[in-house]
C-alpha positions, 0 to 999 in steps of 0.5 A: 421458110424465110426468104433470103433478104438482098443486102441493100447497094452501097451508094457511097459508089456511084457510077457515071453512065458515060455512054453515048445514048439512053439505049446503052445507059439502060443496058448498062444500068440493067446489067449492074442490076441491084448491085448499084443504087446511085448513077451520074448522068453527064454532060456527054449524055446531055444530047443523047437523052440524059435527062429521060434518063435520069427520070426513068431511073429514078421514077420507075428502077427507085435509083439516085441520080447526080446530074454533072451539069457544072452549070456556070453563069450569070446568076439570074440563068444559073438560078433558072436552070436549077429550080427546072431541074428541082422539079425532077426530085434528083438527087445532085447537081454540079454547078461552078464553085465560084460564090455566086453561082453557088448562092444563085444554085441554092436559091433554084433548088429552094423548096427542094430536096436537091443537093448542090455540089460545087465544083473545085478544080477539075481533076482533068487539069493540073498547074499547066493547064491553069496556067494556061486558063489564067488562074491564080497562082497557087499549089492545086490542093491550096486552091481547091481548099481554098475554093471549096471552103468559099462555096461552103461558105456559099451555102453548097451542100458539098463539093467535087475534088479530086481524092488528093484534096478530100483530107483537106477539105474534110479538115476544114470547120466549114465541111461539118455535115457537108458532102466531098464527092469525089470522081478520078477514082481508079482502082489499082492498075485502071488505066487513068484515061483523062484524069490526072489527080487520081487515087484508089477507092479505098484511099478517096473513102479514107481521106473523107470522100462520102462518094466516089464516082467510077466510070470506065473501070465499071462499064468496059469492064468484061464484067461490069457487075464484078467490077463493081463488086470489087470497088464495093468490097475495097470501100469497106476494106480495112484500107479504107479506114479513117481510123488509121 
């Protein structure tokens, strides 16, 4: 009699453990079971033992892990910083887009089979806020290429926008064989919480997303594992076709 095979997680989905502590991650974690592969790991997890975190899912449960540090600094630290990381063998990490601080990331993760990812503009802010922050002026999908075509250019392995900006920067020669990793993913009818440049899974993967990060609409979902269940099944919908 042949056993029943488990169909392997689709790690185009990748979900943020935006929780405040180790405890509640790994409930969470246990409670998607095999049904997700790849998790993010934030800043706002930092404190409450992100780091053991990211190690344990990775060493003991086998799954991937991208660490959202967004490391900004002066090259020397940001190099640092990244080659402590490396010696965990994670599998991404964010650090600022700008030329230097990318160029300084890939020479800490040398060796390593670490993934630098370079931030663009978050999808939190809009023109008002970089305003406000004293950037250039500019549409926001103008920058965001423009940003993201300098850290290729910087030796990233790919980079974080928004899904409004992936079909753009896919368009770009210098994205051949390069990741876009999107976050303000929402499926249809979540609420947006603090993101403003969102769109749904189905439309980040046909605009050239390789990732897509969902956070709240998986884990205060009354189901988690139904809800990523059903992001699963939009990614491989016939709306998310790049042929179309």
């Amino acid at each position: 009699m042949s056993q029943a095979t488990t169909k392997p997680a689709d790690d185009r989905l990748i979900v943020a453990i935006d929780v405040p502590n180790v405890i509640q991650g790994l409930e969470l974690v246990q409670t998607l079971g095999p049904s997700v592969s790849f998790y993010k790991i934030g800043l706002g997890m930092l404190t409450g033992g992100g780091l053991a975190l990211a190690n344990e899912l990775k060493q003991e449960h086998g799954k991937r892990i991208f660490l959202d540090m967004k490391f900004f600094d002066i090259g020397a630290t940001v190099e640092a910083a990244v080659r402590g990381i490396a010696q965990f063998d994670l599998d991404f990490l964010t650090v600022h887009g700008d030329p230097h601080v990318v160029r300084a990331a890939k020479e800490g993760a040398a060796g390593s089979d670490l993934k630098i990812l370079a931030v663009t503009v978050l999808t939190s802010l809009d023109r008002e806020d970089l305003n406000n922050s004293l950037y250039k002026d500019g549409a926001i999908p103008d920058l965001v290429t423009e940003r993201a075509g300098r850290a290729f250019d910087a030796g990233a392995d790919g980079v974080i926008a928004s899904p409004n900006e992936a079909a753009l920067i896919r368009a770009l020669p210098e994205s051949d064989g390069r990741l876009i990793v999107t976050p303000g993913v929402r499926p249809a009818g979540a609420d947006k919480g603090d993101q403003k440049r969102i769109a749904t899974p189905a439309q980040a993967i046909r605009d050239g997303a390789d990732h897509i990060v969902v956070g709240r609409p998986v884990h205060r979902a009354k189901d988690p594992r139904a809800a990523a269940a059903a992001i699963v099944q939009e990614m491989n919908s016939a709306q998310a076709s790049r042929s179309q």
